[in-house]
N, C-alpha and C positions, 0 to 999 in steps of 0.2 A: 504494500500500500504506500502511495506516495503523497497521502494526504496528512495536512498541517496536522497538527498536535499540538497539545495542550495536558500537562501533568498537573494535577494539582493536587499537593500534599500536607496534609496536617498531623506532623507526630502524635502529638498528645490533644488536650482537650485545651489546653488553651489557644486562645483566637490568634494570639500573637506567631504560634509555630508555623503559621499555615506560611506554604510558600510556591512557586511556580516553576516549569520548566516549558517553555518555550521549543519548539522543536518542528523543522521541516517537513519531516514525514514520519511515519509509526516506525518504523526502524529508524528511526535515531531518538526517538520518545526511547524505545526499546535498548537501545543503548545508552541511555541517559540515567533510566532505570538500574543496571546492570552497575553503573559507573556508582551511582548512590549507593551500592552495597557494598562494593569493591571498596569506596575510601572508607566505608563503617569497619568492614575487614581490616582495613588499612591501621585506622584510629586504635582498632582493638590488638591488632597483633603490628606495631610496630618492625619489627625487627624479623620480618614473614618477608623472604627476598620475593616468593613469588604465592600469589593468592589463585588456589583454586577451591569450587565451589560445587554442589548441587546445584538441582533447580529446586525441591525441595526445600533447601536452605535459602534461597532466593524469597518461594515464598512465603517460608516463616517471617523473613524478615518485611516484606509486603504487609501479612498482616500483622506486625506489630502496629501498624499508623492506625489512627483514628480514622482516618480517610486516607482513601489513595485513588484516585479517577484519573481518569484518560477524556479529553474533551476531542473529539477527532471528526473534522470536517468531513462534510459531504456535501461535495459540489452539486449533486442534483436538488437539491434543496439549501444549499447556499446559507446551511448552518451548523453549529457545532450539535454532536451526538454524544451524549456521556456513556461513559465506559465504566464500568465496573471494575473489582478488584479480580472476579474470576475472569473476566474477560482481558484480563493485563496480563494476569500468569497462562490466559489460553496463545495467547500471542506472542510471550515472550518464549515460551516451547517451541511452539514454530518457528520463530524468528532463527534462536540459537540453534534447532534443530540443521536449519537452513545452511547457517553461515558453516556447523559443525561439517553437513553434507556436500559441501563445496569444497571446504578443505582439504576433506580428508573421510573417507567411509567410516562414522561413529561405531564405537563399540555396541556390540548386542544391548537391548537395552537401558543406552545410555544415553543419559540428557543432563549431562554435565556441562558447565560453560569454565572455559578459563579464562580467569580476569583480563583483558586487553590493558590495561593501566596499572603497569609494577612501577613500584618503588624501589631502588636498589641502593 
């Protein structure tokens, strides 16, 4: 999908956490996503030369927010569609699945993503 995006996320229940991510098309919503767990990864395990993950663990960390939505245009009604939380984790499987299928033929099974953003 190459339509706009709009993330919008609220940690906790205060008003103040809510924040936005802006974003070209659903895959890069979806990588933007990916990147927000990666520096939490990051934040937690410092000294982690290279962060790899489930998808599982992706969406645990999804539903920790109070909110997590996806605002994603559609040109034939020339307005935004909100997206749910399961519909963020239905997309970001295919998404990673994709990118994993291009690379390289995934392991049986497998729907793991490796961080794109280390720290070394």
């Amino acid at each position: 999908m190459t339509n706009h995006t709009i993330i919008l996320i609220q940690p906790n229940s205060a008003p103040s956490s809510r924040t936005y991510y802006d974003n070209e098309t659903v895959a890069d919503a979806m990588d933007q996503i990916a990147s927000l767990y990666e520096q939490e990864l990051q934040r937690q395990n410092p000294r982690a030369g290279q962060i790899q993950y489930r998808a599982e663990d992706l969406f645990r960390f999804i539903d920790t927010y109070k909110e997590f939505v996806a605002l994603v245009f559609d040109p034939t009604t020339r307005s935004y569609q909100p997206r749910d939380k399961e519909w963020i984790k239905s997309t970001l499987l295919n998404h990673f699945s994709r990118q994993n299928a291009a690379a390289a033929p995934p392991p049986r099974n497998s729907y793991s993503h490796q961080g794109r953003y280390r720290r070394r």
